[in-house]
C-alpha positions as CSV (number, residue, x, y, z in Angstrom):
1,X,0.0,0.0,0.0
2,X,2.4,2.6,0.6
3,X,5.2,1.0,-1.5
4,X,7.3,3.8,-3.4
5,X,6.8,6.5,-0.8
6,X,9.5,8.6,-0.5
7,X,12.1,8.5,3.3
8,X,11.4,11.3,5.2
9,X,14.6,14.0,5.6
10,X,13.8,15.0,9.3
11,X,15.2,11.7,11.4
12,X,15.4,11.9,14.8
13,X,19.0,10.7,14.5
14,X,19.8,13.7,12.4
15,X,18.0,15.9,14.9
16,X,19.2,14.6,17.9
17,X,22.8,13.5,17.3
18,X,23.7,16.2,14.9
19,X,21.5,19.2,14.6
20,X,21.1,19.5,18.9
21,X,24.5,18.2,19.7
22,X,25.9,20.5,22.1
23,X,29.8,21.2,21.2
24,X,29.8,23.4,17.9
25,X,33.9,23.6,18.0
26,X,37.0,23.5,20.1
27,X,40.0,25.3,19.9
28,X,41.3,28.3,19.1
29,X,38.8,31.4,18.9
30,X,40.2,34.8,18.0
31,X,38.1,37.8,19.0
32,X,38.9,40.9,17.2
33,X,37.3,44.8,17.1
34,X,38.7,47.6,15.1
35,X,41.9,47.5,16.9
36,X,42.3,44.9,19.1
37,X,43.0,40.9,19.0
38,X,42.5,38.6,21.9
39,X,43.0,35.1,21.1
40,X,41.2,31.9,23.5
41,X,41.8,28.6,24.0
42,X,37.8,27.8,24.5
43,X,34.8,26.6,23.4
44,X,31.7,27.2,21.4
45,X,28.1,25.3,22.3
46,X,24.7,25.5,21.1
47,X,21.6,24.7,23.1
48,X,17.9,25.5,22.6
49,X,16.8,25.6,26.3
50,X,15.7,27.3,27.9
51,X,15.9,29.5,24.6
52,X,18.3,28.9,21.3
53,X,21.6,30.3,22.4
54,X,25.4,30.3,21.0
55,X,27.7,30.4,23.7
56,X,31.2,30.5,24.0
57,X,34.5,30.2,27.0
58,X,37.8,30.3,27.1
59,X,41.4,31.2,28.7
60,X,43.4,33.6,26.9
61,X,46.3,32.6,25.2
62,X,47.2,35.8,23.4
63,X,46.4,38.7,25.5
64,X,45.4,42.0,23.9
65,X,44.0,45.2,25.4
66,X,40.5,44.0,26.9
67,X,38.7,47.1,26.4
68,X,35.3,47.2,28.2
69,X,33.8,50.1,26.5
70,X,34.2,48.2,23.4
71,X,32.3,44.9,24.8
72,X,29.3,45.1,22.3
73,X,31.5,45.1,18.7
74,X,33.3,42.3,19.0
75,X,33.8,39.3,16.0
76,X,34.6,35.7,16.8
77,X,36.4,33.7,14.2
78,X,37.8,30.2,15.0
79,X,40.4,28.1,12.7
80,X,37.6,26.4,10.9
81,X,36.6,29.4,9.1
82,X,33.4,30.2,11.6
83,X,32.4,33.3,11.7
84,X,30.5,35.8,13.9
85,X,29.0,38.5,16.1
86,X,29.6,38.2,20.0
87,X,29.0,39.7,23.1
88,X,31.4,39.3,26.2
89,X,29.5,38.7,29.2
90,X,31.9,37.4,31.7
91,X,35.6,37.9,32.6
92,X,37.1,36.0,35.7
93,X,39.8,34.6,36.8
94,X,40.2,30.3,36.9
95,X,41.4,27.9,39.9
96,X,45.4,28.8,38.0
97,X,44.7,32.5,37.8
98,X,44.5,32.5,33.8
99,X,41.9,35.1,32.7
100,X,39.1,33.8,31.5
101,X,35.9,35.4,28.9
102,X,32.9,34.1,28.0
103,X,29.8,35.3,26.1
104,X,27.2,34.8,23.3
105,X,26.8,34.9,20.0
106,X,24.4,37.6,18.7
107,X,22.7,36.1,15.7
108,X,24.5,33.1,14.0
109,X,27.7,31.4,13.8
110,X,28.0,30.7,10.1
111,X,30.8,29.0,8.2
112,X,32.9,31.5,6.0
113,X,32.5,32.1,1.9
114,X,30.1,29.0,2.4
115,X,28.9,28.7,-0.9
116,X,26.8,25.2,-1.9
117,X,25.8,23.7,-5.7
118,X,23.2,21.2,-5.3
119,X,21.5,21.2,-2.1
120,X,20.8,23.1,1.1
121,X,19.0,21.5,4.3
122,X,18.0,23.6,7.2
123,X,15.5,23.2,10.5
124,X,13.0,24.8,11.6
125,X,11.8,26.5,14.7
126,X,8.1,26.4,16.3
127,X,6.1,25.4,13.4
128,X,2.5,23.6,14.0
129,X,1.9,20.7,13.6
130,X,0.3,20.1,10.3
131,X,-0.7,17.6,7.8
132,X,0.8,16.8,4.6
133,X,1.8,14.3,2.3
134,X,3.1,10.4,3.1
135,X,6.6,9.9,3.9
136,X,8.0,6.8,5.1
137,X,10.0,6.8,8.5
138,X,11.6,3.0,9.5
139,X,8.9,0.8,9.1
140,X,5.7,3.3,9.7
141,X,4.7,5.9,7.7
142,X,3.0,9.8,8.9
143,X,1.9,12.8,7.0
144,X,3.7,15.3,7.3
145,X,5.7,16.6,3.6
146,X,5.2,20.1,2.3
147,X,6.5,20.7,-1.3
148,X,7.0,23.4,-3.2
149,X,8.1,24.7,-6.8
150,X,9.4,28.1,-7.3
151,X,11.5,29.5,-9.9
152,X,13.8,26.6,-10.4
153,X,13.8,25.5,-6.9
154,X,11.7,22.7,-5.0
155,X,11.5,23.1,-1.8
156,X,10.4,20.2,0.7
157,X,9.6,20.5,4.3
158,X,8.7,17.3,6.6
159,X,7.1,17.5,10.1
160,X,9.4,15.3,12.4
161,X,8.5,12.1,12.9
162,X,8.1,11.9,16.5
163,X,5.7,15.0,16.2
164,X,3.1,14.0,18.9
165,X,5.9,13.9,21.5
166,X,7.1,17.5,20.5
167,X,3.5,19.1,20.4
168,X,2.2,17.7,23.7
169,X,5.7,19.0,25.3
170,X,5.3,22.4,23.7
171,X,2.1,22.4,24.5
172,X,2.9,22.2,28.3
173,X,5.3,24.0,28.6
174,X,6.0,26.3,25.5
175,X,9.8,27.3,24.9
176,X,11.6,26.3,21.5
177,X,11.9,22.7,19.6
178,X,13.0,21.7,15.7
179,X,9.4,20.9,14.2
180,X,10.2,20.5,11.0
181,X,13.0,19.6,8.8
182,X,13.5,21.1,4.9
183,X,15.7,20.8,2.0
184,X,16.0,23.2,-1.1
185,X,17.7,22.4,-4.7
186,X,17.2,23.7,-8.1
187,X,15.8,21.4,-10.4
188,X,16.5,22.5,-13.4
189,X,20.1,21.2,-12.7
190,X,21.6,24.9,-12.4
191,X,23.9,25.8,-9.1
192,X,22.5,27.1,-6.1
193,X,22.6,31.0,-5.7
194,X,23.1,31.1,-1.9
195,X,22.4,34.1,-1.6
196,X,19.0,33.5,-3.7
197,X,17.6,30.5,-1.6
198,X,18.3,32.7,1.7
199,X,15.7,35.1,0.7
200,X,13.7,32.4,-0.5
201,X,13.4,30.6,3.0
202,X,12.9,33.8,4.6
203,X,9.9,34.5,2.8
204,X,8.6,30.9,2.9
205,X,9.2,32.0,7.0
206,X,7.0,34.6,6.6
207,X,4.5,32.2,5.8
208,X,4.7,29.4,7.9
209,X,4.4,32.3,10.8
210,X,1.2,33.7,9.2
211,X,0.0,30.3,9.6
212,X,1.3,29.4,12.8
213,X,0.1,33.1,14.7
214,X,3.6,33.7,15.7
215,X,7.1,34.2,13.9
216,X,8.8,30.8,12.7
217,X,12.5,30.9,12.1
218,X,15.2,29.1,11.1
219,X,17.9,27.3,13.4
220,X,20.3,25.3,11.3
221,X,21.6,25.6,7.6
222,X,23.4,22.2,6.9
223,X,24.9,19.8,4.2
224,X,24.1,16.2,3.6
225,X,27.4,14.5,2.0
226,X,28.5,11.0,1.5
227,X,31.1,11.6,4.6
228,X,27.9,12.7,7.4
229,X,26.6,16.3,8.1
230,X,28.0,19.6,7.7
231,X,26.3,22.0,9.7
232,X,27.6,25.6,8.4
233,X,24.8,28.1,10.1
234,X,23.7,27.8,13.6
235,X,21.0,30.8,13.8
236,X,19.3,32.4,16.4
237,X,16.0,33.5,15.3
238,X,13.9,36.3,16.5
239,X,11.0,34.3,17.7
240,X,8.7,33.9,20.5
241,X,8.1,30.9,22.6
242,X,6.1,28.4,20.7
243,X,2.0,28.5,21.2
244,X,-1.0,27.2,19.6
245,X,-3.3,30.1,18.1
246,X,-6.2,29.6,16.6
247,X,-5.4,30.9,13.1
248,X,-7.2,31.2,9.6
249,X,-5.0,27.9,8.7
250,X,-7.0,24.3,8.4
251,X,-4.0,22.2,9.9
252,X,-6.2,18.9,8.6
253,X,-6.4,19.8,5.2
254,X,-4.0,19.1,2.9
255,X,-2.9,21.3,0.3
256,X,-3.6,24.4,2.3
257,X,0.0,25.7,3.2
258,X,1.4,24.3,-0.1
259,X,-1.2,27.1,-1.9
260,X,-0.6,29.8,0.3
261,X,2.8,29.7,0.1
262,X,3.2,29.5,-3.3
263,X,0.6,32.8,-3.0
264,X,3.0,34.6,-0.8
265,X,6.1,33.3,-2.6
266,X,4.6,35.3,-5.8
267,X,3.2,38.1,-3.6
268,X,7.0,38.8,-2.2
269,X,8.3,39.0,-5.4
270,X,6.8,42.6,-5.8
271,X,9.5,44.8,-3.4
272,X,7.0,46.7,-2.0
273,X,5.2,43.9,-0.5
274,X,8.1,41.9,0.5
275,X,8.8,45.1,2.7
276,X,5.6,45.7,3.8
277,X,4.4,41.5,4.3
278,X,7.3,41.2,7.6
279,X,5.8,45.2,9.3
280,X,1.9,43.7,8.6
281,X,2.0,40.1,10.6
282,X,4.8,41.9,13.1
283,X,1.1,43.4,13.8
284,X,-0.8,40.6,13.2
285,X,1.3,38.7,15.7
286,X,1.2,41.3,18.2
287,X,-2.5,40.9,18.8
288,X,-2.5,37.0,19.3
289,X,0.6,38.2,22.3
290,X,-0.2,38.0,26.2
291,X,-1.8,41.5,26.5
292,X,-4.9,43.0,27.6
293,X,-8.0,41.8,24.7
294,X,-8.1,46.1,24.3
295,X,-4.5,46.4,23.2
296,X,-4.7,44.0,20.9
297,X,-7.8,45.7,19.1
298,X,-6.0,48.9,19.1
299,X,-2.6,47.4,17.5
300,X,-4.7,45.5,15.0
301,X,-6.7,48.4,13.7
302,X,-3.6,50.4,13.2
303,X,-2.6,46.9,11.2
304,X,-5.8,46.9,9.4
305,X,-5.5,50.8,8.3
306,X,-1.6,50.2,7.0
307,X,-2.8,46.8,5.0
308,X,-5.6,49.2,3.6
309,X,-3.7,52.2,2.5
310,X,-1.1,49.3,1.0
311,X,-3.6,47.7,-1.2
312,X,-5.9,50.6,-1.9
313,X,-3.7,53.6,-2.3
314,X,-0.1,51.5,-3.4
315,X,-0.9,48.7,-5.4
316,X,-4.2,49.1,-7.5
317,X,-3.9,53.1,-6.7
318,X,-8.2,52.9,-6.2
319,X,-8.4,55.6,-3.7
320,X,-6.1,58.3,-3.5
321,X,-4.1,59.7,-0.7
322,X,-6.0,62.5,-0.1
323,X,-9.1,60.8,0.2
324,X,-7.8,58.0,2.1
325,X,-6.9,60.0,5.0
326,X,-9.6,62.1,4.8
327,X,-11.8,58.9,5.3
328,X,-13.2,57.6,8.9
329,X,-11.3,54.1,9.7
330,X,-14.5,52.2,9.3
331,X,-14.7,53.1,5.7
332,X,-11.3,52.0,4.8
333,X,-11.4,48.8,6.5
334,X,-15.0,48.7,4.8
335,X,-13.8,49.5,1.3
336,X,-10.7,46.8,1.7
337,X,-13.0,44.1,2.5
338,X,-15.2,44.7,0.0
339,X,-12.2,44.4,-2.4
340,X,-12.7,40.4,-1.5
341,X,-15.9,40.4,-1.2
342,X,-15.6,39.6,2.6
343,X,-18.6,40.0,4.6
344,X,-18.7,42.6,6.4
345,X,-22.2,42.2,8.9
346,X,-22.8,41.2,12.1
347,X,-24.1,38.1,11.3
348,X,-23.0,34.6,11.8
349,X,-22.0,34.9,15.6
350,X,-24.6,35.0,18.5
351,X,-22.6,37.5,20.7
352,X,-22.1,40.1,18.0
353,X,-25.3,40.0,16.5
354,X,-26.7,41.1,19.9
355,X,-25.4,44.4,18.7
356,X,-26.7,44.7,15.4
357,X,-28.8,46.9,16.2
358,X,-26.6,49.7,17.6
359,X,-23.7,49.4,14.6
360,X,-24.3,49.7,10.9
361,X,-21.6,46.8,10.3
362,X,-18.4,45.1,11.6
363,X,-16.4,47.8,10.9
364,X,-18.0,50.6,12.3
365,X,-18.2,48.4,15.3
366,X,-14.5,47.4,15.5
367,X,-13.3,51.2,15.2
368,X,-15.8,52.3,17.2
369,X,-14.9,49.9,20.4
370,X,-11.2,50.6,19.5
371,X,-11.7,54.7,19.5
372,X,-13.6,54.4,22.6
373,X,-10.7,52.5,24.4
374,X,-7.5,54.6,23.0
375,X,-10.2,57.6,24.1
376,X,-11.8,56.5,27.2
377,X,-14.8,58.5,29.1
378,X,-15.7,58.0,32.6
379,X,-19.9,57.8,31.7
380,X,-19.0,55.1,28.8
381,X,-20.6,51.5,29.0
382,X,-17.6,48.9,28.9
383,X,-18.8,46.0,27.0
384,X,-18.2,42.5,28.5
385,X,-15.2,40.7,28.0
386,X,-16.6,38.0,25.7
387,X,-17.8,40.4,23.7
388,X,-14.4,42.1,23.6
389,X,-12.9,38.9,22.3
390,X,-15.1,38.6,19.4
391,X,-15.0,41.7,18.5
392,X,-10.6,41.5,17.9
393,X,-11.5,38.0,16.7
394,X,-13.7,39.4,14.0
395,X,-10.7,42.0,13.2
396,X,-8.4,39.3,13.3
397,X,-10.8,37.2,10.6
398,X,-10.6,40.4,8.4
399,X,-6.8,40.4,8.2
400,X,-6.6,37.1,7.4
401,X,-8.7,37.2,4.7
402,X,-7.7,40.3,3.4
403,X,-3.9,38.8,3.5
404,X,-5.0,35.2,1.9
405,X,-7.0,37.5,-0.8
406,X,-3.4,39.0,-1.6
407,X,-1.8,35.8,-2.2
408,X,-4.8,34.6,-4.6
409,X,-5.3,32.1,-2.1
410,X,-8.6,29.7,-3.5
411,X,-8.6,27.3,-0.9
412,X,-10.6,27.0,2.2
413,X,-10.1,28.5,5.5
414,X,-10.5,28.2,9.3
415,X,-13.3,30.7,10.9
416,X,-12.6,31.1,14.5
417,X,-15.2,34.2,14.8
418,X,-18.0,31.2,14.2
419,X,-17.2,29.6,17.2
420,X,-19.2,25.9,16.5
421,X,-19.7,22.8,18.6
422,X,-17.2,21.0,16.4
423,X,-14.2,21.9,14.2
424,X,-16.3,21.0,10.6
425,X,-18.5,23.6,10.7
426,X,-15.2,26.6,10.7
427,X,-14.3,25.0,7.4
428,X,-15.4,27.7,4.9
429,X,-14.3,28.9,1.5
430,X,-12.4,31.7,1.1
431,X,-15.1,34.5,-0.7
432,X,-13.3,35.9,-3.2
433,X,-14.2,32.2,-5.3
434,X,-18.0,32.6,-4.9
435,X,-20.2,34.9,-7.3
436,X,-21.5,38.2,-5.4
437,X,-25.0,37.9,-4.7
């Protein structure tokens, strides 16, 4: 039955005997600013708990002047060609009285003029868990493979086979973990433009986060060769601790992420929303973050206004800038989502449509709550905090849509204003592939 399937490329032996072995290098490690050299006899480690860090330690061997005003421009290099950005956060002395330093790497340790021609691997950090295609792992099999074409590149991605064990421990307790597991080549037989597939995976980053409710990153960048695993980027990205959100994205359909990414992927290839995409979900995240339900209605609307003004004044150049500012927030929120034919009433949800008869729509209702919170009045009726939470919820459905509209997304998505009994009914398809009525 499942003869031919292909091996999945996220192991748990390359995970855990390679990619989260401790020891990155020792030996010598040189530490230079503008003018100064300071040479250790030390070592390097990389752990992901409590949070991914790049740590180094050492004696020194070859002593220049330790300036202290200079602690935060500091570059490591060791005799392996790594490379990168530290700061020194201890000096003492040892049991022999040899000075010793230690510190952190900033953002990555990376391997020098590292420059592959076929094939790239790398991890990833904090995705959900999703479904995907068959892959075989030992003698069981799991679905779990996202794959993707994109000017001359495929890109795979595979959950990690021992995903339930990951998730339930995330779950619990949050923090960081590998989820996934991805390799990118060309396959039109051409050599790899490093450079190229680096801003490649970050966008495809970009949207595994917009799934996910919270920013996804990259830990390792590694080579698979006849003689083992070359790991030549060890990365520290700027990510929260993992949490489940409930997000437009139908992690038990398949086909899904594979669509909106290749949506995005187009999307980012315009400049102006490659830019703007990474400012938009920074807002986007910011509302699912651990703040007061009235904060995160005030930072979304301020989202929801800049997406507007992007699409409408920007890219299809409908409204012009004049007019756009001159216009109340409901009506550019309004005019946006009738761009995708998204519904805009009241409808559909039992709490909200308790107050249809007090607001014209779902805009006028969302700016209406957020204007009275950013300007409060001691005589004004504060509305309960259910209500509250459907009302950022309904926001939050609007950017999602407006966002999946963007990338010419035609698939189906997960409505989390509907609140149902069970998880079928918040199936839906997205609006912009229906006739108006």
């Amino acid at each position: 039955m499942y003869d031919g399937l292909p091996n999945t490329i996220a192991s748990s032996k390359l995970i855990n005997k390679e990619l989260l072995k401790e020891k990155i290098y020792e030996g010598p490690i040189h530490l230079q600013t503008t003018d100064h050299i300071i040479t250790l006899e030390g070592i390097i480690t990389y752990s992901q708990k409590p949070r991914p860090k790049i740590l180094f330690k050492g004696r020194i061997v070859v002593d220049g002047k330790l300036d202290f005003s200079k602690l935060n421009s500091w570059q490591a290099t060791t005799d392996n060609g790594l490379n990168g950005s530290v700061l020194i956060t201890s000096f003492e002395f040892n049991s022999k009285g040899e000075k010793q330093i230690g510190g952190e790497f900033t953002y990555e340790i990376c391997q020098q003029d590292f420059q592959p021609k076929e094939k790239i691997c790398f991890s990833v950090l904090n995705f959900v868990n999703n479904r995907g295609q068959m892959v075989r792992y030992g003698d069981r099999v799991y679905a779990g493979r996202i794959s993707i074409q994109h000017n001359g590149y495929k890109i795979i991605i595979d959950k990690i086979p021992d995903s339930k064990k990951v998730f339930d421990q995330l779950k619990r307790n949050g923090r960081f973990s590998i989820t996934h597991v991805g390799q990118i080549y060309r396959n039109d037989n051409n050599d790899i433009d490093f450079k190229e597939v680096e801003e490649l995976l970050d966008k495809i980053m970009w949207t595994l986060s917009f799934a996910a409710g919270h920013q996804v990153g990259i830990g390792h960048i590694f080579n698979k060769t006849a003689e083992g695993i070359h790991i030549t980027h060890y990365r520290l990205p700027l990510i929260a601790e993992w949490k489940q959100h409930s997000t437009w994205f139908p992690s038990n359909t398949l086909g899904s992420l594979e669509s909106v990414i290749e949506g995005f992927l187009n999307l980012m290839e315009d400049n102006f929303w490659n830019s703007q995409i990474p400012i938009l979900l920074s807002g986007y995240f910011d509302s699912f973050g651990p703040s007061y339900i009235e904060n995160k209605i005030i930072v979304l609307q301020a989202t929801l206004e800049t997406l507007s003004w992007s699409y409408l004044v920007e890219e299809t150049k409908k409204v012009t800038p004049g007019k756009f500012k001159a216009s109340r927030a409901s009506t550019k929120i309004r005019r946006i989502l009738n761009e995708f034919n998204i519904e805009a009433t009241l409808t559909g949800n039992p709490t909200l449509e308790k107050l249809i008869d007090q607001y014209e729509d779902g805009p006028h209702l969302f700016t209406k709550v957020r204007n009275d919170i950013a300007h409060p009045k001691k005589k004004l009726v504060s509305l309960d905090t259910d209500t509250l939470y459907y009302i950022w919820r309904m926001g939050v459905r609007y950017f999602e849509l407006i966002m999946l509209g963007l990338a010419q997304y035609k698939g189906v998505y997960r409505d989390s204003l509907l609140a149902p009994n069970f998880e079928g009914k918040m199936i839906r398809e997205v609006p912009w592939v229906q006739p108006k009525s």
